[in-house]
N, C-alpha and C positions, 0 to 999 in steps of 0.2 A: 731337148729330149732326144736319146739316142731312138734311131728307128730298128725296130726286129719285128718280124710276124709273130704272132703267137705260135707256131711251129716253131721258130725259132728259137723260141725263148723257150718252149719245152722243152726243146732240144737240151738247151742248156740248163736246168734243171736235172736231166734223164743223166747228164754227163757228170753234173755235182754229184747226185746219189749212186751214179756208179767208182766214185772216190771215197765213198765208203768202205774202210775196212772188212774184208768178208765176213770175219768174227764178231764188227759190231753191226753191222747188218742183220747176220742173223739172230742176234736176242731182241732186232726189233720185233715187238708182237702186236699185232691186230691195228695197225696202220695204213693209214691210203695219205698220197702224196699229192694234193691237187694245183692247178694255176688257174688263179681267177684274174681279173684284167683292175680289179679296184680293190680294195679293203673297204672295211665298216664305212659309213662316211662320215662317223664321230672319230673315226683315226685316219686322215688321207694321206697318211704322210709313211704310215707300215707296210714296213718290205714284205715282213712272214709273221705266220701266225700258226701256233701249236693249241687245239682244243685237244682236250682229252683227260686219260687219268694218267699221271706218269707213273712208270712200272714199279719206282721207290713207294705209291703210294696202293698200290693193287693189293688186295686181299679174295679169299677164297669167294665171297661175296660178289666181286669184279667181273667172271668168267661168264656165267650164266647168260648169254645170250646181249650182252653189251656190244653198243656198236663201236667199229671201228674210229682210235684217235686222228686225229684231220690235222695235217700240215700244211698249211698252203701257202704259196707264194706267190704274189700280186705282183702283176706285169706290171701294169702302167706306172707307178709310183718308182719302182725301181729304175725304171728305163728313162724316169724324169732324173732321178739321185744320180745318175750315171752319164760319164763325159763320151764316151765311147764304147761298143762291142767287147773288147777284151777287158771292160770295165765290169761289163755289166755281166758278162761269164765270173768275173771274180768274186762281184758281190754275191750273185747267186748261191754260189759255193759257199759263202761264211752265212747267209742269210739258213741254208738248208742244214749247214751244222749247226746256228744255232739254234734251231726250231727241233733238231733231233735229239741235241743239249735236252730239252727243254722234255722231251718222251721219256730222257733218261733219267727226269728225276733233280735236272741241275737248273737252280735256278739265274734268274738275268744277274744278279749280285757276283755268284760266282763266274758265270760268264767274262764279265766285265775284268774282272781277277786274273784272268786266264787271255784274256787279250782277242777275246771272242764277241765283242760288246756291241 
């Protein structure tokens, strides 16, 4: 298991989503980005995880006071998946595109397609 704080590893989340295109950025809507240190524990093995409506499935119905879609990326799991620090910066990055994939409406199939899997 590579070692990072959890500062750290915010850190490196905070740097994936500032590799975000400013254009796709901003058609992200009503999202929060969190890290949590485990995932479900019927799934210990999941990098990231996207709750929400994705924006391809939003209608005028959706607006009215819905809470924010939740991104999150789990420390501990990745930090296991991972051989080293500039590993686990790299994972981060494709774990946080795909989990944004995932806001836009794209599902894991297509992902996978796209070399995002």
């Amino acid at each position: 298991m590579v070692e990072m704080t959890r500062a750290e590893f915010e850190d490196a989340v905070r740097d994936a989503l500032d590799e975000i295109p400013a254009e796709l950025a901003a058609m992200m809507d009503n999202v929060v980005v969190l890290v949590e240190d485990s995932p479900p524990a019927d799934e210990p093995d999941l990098l990231g995880l996207y709750e929400g409506t994705p924006l391809t499935e939003r209608g005028d119905f959706w607006a009215s006071g819905s809470l924010p879609d939740r991104i999150t990326i789990f420390r501990l799991p990745t930090l296991d998946f991972c051989e080293d620090r500039d590993d686990v910066v790299e994972e981060v990055a494709v774990t946080v595109v795909h989990e944004i994939a995932h806001h836009f409406g794209i599902d894991d199939e297509r992902l996978h397609a796209l070399g995002w899997g």
